[in-house]
C-alpha positions in Angstrom: 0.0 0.0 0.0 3.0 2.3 1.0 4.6 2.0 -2.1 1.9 2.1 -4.5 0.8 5.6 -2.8 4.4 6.6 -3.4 4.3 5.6 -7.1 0.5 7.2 -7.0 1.9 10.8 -5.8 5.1 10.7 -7.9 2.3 10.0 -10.6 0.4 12.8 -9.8 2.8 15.4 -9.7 4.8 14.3 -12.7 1.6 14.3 -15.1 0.3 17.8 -13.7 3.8 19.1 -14.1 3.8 22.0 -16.9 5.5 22.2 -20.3 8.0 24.7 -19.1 9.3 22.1 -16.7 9.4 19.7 -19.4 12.8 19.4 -22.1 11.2 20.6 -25.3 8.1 19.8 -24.1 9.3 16.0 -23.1 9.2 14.3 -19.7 12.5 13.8 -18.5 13.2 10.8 -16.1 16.4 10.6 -14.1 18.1 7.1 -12.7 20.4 6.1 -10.3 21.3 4.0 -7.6 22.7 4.2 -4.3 22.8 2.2 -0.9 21.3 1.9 2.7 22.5 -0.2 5.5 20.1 -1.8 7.7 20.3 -3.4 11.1 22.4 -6.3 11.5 20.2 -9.0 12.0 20.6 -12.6 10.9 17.0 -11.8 8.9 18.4 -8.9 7.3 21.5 -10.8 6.7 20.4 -13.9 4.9 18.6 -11.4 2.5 20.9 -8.3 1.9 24.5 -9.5 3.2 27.1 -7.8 3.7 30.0 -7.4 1.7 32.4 -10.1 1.4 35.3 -8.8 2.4 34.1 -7.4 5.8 34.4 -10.5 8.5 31.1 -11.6 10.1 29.7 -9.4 13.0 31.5 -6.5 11.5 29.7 -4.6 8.7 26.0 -4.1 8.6 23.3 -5.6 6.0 23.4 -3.5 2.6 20.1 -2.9 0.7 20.6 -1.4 -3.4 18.2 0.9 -4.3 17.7 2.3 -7.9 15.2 5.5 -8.4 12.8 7.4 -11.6 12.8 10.8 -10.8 11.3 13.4 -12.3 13.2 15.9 -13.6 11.0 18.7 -14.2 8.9 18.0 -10.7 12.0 15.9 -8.7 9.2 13.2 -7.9 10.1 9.9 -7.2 8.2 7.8 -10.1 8.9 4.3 -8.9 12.1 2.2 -7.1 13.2 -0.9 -6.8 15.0 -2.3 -4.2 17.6 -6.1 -4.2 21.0 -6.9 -2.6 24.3 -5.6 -3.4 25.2 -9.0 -4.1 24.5 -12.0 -5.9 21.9 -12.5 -9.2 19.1 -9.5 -9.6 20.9 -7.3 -7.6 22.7 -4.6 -9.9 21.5 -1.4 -11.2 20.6 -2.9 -14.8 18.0 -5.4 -13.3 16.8 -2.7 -11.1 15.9 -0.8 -13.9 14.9 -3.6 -16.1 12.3 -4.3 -14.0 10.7 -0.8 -13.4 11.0 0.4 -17.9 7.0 0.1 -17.9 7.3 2.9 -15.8 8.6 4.9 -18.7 5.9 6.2 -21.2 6.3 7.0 -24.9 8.0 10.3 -25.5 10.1 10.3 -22.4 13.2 10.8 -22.1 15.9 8.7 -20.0 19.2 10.5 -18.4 21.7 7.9 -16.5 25.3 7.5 -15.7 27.9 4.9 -17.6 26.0 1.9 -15.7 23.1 1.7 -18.2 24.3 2.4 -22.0 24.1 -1.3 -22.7 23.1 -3.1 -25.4 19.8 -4.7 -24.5 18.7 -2.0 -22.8 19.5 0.7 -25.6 17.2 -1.8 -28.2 14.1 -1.8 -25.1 14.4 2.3 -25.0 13.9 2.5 -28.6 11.4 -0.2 -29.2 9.5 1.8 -26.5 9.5 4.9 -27.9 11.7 6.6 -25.2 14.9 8.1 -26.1 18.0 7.9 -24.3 21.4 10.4 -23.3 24.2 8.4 -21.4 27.9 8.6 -20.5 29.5 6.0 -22.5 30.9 3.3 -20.3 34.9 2.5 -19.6 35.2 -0.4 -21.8 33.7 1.3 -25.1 35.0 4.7 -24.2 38.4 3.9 -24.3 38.0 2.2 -28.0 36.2 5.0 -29.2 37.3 6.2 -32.8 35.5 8.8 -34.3 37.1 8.5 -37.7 34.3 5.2 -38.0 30.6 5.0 -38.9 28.8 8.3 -40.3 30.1 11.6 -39.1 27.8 14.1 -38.5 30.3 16.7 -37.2 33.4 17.6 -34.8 33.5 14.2 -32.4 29.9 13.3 -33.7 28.9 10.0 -35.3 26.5 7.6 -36.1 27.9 4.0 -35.3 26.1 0.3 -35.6 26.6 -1.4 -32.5 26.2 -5.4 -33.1 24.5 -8.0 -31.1 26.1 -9.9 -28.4 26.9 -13.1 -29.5 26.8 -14.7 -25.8 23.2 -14.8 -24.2 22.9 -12.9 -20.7 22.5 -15.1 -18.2 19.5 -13.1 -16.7 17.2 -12.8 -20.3 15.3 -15.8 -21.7 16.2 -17.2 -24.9 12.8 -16.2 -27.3 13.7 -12.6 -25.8 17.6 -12.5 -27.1 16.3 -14.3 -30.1 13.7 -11.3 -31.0 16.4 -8.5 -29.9 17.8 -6.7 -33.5 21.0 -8.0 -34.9 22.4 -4.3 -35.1 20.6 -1.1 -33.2 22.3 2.6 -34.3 23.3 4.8 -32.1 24.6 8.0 -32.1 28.3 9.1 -30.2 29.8 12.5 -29.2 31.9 13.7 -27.3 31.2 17.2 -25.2 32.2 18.6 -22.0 35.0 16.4 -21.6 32.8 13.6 -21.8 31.5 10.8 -24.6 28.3 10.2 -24.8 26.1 8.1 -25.9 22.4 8.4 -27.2 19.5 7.1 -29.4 18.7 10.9 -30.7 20.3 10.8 -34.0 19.1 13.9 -35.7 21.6 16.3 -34.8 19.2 19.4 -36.0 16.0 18.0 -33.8 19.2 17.5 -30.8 22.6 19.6 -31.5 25.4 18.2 -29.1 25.6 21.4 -27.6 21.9 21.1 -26.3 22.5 17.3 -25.4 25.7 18.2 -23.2 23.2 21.2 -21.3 20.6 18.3 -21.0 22.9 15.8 -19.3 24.5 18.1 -17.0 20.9 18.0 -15.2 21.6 14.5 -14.5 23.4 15.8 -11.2 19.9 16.3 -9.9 18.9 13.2 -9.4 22.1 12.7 -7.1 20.7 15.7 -5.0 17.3 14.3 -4.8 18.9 11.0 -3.6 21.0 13.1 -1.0 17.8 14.7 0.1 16.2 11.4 0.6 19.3 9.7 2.7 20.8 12.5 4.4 18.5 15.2 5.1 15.4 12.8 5.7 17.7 10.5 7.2 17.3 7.2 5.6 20.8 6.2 5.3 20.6 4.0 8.4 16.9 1.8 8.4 16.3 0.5 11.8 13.3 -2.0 11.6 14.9 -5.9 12.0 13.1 -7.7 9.9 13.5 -7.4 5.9 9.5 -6.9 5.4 9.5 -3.9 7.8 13.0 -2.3 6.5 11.5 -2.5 3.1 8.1 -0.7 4.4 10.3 1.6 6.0 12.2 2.6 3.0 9.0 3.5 1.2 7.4 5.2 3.8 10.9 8.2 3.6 10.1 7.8 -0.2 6.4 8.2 0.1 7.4 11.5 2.7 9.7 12.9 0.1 6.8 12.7 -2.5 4.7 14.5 0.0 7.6 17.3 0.1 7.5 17.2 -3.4 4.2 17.7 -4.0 4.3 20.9 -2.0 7.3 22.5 -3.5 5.6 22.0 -7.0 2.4 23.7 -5.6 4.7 26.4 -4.1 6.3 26.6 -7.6 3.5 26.9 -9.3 2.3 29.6 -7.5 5.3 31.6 -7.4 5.8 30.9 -11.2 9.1 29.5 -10.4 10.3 25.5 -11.5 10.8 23.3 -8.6 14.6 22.9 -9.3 15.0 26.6 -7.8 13.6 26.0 -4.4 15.5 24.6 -1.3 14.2 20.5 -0.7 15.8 21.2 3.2 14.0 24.5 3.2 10.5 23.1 2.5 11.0 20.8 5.5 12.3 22.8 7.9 9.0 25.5 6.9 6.5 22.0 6.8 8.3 21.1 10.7 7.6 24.6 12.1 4.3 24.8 10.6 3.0 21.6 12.0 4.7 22.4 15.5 3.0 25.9 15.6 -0.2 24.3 15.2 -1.0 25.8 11.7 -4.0 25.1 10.3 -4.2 22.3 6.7 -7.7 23.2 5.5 -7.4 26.7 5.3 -6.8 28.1 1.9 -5.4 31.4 3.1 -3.3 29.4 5.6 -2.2 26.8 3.0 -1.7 30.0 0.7 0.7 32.2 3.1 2.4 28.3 3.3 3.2 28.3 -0.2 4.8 31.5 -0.2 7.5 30.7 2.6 7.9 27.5 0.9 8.7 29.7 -2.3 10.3 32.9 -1.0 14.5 31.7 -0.7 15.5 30.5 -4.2 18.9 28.3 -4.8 21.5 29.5 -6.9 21.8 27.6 -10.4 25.6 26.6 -10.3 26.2 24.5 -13.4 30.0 23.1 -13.4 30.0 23.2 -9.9 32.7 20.8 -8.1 33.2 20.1 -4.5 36.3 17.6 -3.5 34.7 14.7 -1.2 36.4 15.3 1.9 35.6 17.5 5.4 37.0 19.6 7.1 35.9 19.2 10.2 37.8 15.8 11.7 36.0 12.9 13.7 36.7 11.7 16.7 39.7 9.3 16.8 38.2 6.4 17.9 39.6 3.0 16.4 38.3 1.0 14.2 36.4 -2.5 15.2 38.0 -5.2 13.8 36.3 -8.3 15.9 32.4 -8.9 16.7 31.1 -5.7 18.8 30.2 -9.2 22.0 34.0 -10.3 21.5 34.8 -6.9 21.9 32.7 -6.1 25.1 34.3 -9.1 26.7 37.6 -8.0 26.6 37.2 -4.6 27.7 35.0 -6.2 30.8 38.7 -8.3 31.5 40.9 -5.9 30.7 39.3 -2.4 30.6 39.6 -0.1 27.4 42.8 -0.1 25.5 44.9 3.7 25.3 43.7 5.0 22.2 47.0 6.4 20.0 46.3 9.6 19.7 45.8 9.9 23.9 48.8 8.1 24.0 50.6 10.4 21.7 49.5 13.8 23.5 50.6 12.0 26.9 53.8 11.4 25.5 53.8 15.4 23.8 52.8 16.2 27.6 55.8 14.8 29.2 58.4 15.6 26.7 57.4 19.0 27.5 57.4 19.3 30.6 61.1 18.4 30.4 62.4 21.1 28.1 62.9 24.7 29.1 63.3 27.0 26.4 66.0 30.0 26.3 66.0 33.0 23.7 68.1 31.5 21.0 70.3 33.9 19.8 74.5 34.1 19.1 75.9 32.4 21.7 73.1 30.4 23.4 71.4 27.1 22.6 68.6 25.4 23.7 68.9 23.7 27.2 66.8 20.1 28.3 
């Protein structure tokens, strides 16, 4: 029930969405994938393990989860959820399974994960058109001097079957797939591309490369969804109730959603300029104030603080992936967290380094005196 609300409000929002919000008047849809831990239970355990490298009692359960987001609105369309390990798991069967999701006349923005062969040949057959970073393996082979050039690091090339059968698609389905799809390749903003828009008058490069840089959205929205509603860490112990969990934050960032698009709306703003942490911090202090929900003028003057700060459109923008402010040095645990208590219950809690270190800083010291150094004089212990 959860999750078809979820999928009902993304729905809603997405299909009352304007044409300005729209790419040349056509949907949109952004995918990714990222991860949540959940609590380390042998339930949880059996169904999401951990990874393999991480001894038992150690790491914590790890759930995959791969999104459809909106870009015009930023609602969450539909998600699917599998381990990080094993058969069904990666971000290719995610998707798989969600592509009747997609409608005719959308349009699909994702990282270098998806540009695969199979999937290119569902998009087209769909009707849905496609714009993603070329992966590794075919990027470094790229030579623009093949296929049909269409300008400056622009062709048309005519990618060939697989000859080897996935493991994960049935036989009558590989045998029905095309022998050869076209697709078009470019390369723009340091970047090669790939995509099934092979007009380059209906879609320039130039306007392709602008397009894709809004793919960095969809990592926001994800952010917005694990960090700032908190859904990094799921608490419930038992798989059925993590899973309901994670739909109930998905279903409350619809909700959020739903009223920064009314606050856009009114405003005559797109969603993408207002703050995601704003709207809940406003949505907190309203319900704690006691304001009223059934009040037009109320819900009105709403809207407006909702819409009233507007964030800054910073295209290019790069931040390096590191803090400045430093944790606490505690070590790390390297044995199960029980093996652990029992030894500090024998032997009491080891020095930690750093303490040790200052201790040691302390009492060297306290043993020096220190003299004006000057011609003549040296320092004294």
């Amino acid at each position: 029930m959860i999750a078809s609300l979820t999928r009902q409000v993304g729905g809603m929002i997405s299909e009352s969405a304007p044409a300005g919000w729209h790419w040349k008047n056509r949907p949109v849809r952004l995918v990714d994938g990222a991860t949540v831990t959940l609590a380390d239970t042998e339930e949880n355990q059996a169904l999401y393990p951990q990874p393999s490298t991480q001894k038992a009692g150690l790491g914590f359960p790890i759930c995959r989860t791969v999104a459809l987001i909106c870009l015009g609105s930023g609602g969450l369309l539909n998600a699917a959820t599998g381990p990080c390990q094993g058969k069904g798991g990666d971000e290719q069967s995610l998707l798989r399974g969600m592509l009747e999701t997609l409608e005719r006349g959308d349009i699909l923005l994702g990282d270098a994960y998806y540009p695969t062969y199979f999937l290119l040949c569902d998009l087209v057959q769909r009707g849905i058109d496609g714009v993603f970073e070329q992966y590794g393996a075919r990027q470094r082979n790229t030579d623009f001097r093949t296929g049909e050039t269409l300008g400056t690091r622009d062709h048309l090339m005519v990618l060939d079957k697989p000859r080897q059968k996935p493991e994960w698609m049935t036989r009558e389905a590989y045998d029905q797939a095309p022998a050869t799809l076209t697709v078009r390749e470019f390369k723009a903003g340091g970047k090669i591309m790939v995509t099934t828009f092979l007009d380059t008058h209906a879609a320039p490069k130039n306007q392709l490369k602008v397009l894709y840089r809004r793919r960095w959205n969809v990592e926001l929205d994800l952010r917005n969804i694990k960090t700032t509603l908190g859904m990094e860490q799921l608490r419930c112990k038992s798989p059925e109730m993590a899973i309901k969990e994670l739909w109930v934050y998905l279903l409350a960032y619809n909700m959020i959603r739903l009223l920064m698009a009314q606050a856009a709306l009114l405003a005559d703003q797109i969603p993408r300029q207002l703050s995601f942490k704003h709207t809940v911090q406003i949505w907190l202090s309203w319900q704690q104030r006691g304001g009223p929900t059934h009040d037009g003028v109320a819900i009105h003057a709403l809207l407006v603080l909702i819409a009233e700060p507007r964030v800054g459109l910073r295209p290019g923008r790069i931040e390096p992936r590191a803090m400045k402010r430093r944790p606490k040095k505690f070590p790390l645990l390297t044995k199960p967290r029980q093996q652990a208590r029992a030894e500090v219950l024998e032997h009491g809690h080891p020095k930690n380094n750093a303490e040790s270190a200052c201790h040691v800083e302390h009492q060297i010291a306290g043993r020096l005196i220190l003299v004006p150094f000057g011609p003549g004089s040296i320092p004294a212990q």
